[in-house]
N, C-alpha and C positions, 0 to 999 in steps of 0.2 A: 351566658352571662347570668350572674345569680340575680334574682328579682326578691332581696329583702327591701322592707322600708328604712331609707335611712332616717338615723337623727341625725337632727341639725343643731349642733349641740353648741357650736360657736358663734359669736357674730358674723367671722370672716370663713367660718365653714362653706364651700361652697356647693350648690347644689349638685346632686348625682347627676348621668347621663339619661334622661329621658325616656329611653329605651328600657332602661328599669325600670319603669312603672309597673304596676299590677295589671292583671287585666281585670281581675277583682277584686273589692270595687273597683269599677271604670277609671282604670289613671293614676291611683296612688301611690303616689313618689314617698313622699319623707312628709317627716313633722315635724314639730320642732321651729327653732328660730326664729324671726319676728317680722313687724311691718314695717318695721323704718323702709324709707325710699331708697335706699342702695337697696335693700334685700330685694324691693316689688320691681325694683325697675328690673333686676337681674332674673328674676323670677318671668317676667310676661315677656323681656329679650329671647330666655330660651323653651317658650311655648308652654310654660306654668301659670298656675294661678291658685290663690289662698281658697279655701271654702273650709270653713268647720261651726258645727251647732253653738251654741251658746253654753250650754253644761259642758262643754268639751276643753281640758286643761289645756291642750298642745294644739298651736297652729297646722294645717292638714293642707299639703300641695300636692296639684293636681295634673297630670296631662295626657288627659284622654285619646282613647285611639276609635273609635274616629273620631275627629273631632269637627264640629257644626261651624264655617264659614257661611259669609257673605256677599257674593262679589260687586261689585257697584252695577256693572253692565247688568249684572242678572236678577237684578228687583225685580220684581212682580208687584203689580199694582191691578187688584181689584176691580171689578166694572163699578161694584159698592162702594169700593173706597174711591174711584174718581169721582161719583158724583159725592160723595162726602167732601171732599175736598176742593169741586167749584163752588160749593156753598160758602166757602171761606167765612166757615163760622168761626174760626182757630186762628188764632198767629201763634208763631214757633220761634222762641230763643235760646241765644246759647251763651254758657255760664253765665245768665242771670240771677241763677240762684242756687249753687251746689249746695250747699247746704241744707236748706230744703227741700232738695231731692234728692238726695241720698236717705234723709230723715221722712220721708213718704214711701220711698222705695223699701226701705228697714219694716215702716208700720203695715204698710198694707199686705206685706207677705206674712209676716208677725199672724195677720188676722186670718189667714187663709190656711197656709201651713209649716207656720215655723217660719225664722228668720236665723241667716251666715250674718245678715250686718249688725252687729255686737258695735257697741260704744267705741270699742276699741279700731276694728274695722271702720268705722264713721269716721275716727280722727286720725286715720291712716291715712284715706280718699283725701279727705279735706286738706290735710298737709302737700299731696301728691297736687290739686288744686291748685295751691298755695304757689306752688313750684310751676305750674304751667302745666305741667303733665295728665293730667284727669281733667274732663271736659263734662258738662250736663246740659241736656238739650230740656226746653220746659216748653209744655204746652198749654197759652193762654184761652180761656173761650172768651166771648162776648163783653163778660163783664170782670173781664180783667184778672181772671181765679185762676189759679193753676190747677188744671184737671189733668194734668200727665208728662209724664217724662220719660230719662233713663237717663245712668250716668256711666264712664269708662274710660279708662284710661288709651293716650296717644301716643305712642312710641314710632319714631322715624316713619316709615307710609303705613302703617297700620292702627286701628282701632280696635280697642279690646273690648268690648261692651260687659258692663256687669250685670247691672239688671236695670228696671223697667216698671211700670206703673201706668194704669188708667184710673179715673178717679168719675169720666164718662167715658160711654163706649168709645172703642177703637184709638182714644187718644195715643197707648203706647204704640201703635202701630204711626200715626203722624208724625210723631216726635224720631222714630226709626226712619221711616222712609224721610221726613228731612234732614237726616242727621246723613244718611246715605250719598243724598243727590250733594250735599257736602263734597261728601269725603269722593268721589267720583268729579267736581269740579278738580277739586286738590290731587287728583291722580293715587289716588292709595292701591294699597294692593290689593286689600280686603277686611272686612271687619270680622273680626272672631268672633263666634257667640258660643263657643264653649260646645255646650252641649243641645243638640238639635230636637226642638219642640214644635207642634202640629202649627203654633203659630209663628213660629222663622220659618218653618217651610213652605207656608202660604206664602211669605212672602220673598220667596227665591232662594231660603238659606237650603243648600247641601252639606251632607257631609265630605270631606275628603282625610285618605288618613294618617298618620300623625307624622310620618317622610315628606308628605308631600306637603304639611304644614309649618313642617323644620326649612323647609326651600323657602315657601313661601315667606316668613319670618327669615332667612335669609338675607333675601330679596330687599325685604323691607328694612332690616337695621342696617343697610349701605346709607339709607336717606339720616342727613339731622331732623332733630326734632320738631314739630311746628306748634309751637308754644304757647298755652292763652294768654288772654281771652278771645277766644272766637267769635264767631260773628253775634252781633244782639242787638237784634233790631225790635225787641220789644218797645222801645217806649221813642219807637219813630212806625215808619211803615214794615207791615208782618213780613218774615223771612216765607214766600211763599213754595210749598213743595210742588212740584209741576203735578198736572193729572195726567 
């Protein structure tokens, strides 16, 4: 099978088979094409997702082999993070405030090393929001601040996670582990996180790879969608994550 990149030169151009990704870089498919919600929904149904710089003209889709799940059974939770957590200095909501967390998640990467979430990318999420489809878990402290999050989109049993934010320590990890004990109430298959880093794999994420992701993602587009606003217990009693 040839492994060029395609363009995506059409609206209704549809994406290539997966299998033609690159191995290098890790996963890339095609370019081209846009964000409208038919493109991302069809795009994360068959195990894709957008990433490109900001100087970058053309949209750049991805699907890594291997690629970094999360299984709900198989969190791991910290002896540091339980007791961080009976402290219940934190409450955790959801879509309280996507717009603000996608715009935290944009600046604090921004400051560290560069930022994919482009204006354009922000009012992609927010529409996919809009629609019920993208979900953002926010994590309150004490006095009310938002010190952490992550936002990503929800397709049939599966979460796609985009990215993530602490603003104090360990917050993006609370806002993951309750976004998890979630999606494991609700029976999901598993949450994607793309590509696997020292902190998904503290916290139980593995790789598996990109067949047995396509099953998975199977699996998962038999279920409909479950649609926001999710749960948001912010401004009653905190959505508490178990220790």
């Amino acid at each position: 099978m040839s492994k060029e990149i395609s363009y995506l030169g059409s609206v209704n151009q549809p994406f290539p088979d997966v299998d033609r990704a690159l191995s290098v870089p890790n996963g890339l498919l095609a370019f081209g094409g846009d964000l409208s919600e038919a493109r991302l929904v069809a795009a994360y149904q068959q195990g894709i997702f957008p990433w490109f710089d900001s100087d970058e003209f053309y949209i750049h889709w991805w699907s890594p082999d291997p690629r970094a799940v999360l299984f709900p059974d198989e969190v791991h939770v910290s002896r540091s993070m339980k007791k961080l957590l009976r402290q219940n200095k934190f409450s955790v909501s959801f879509d309280a405030n996507f717009v603000e967390i996608i715009a935290l998640c944009a600046s604090t990467h921004s400051r560290t090393s560069g930022t994919w979430i482009t204006q354009s990318m922000q009012q992609a999420y927010i529409a996919l929001f809009d629609s019920g489809l993208a979900h953002s878990v926010e994590v309150w402290d004490e006095n009310n601040s938002l010190v952490g999050g992550l936002y990503g989109v929800s397709l049939g049993k599966m979460f796609f996670a985009e990215s993530m934010f602490s603003l104090q320590a360990n917050t993006s990890k609370i806002a993951l582990l309750t976004l998890v004990q979630h999606l494991r109430s609700i029976k999901f298959v598993c949450l994607d996180c793309q590509m696997m880093t020292q902190h998904l794999k503290s916290l139980g994420a593995r790789n598996v790879s990109r067949k047995h992701f396509v099953s998975l993602l199977q699996r998962s587009n038999q279920f409909p969608n479950i649609p926001g606003p999710w749960i948001n217990n912010n401004e009653g009693a905190a959505y508490q994550v178990q220790a």
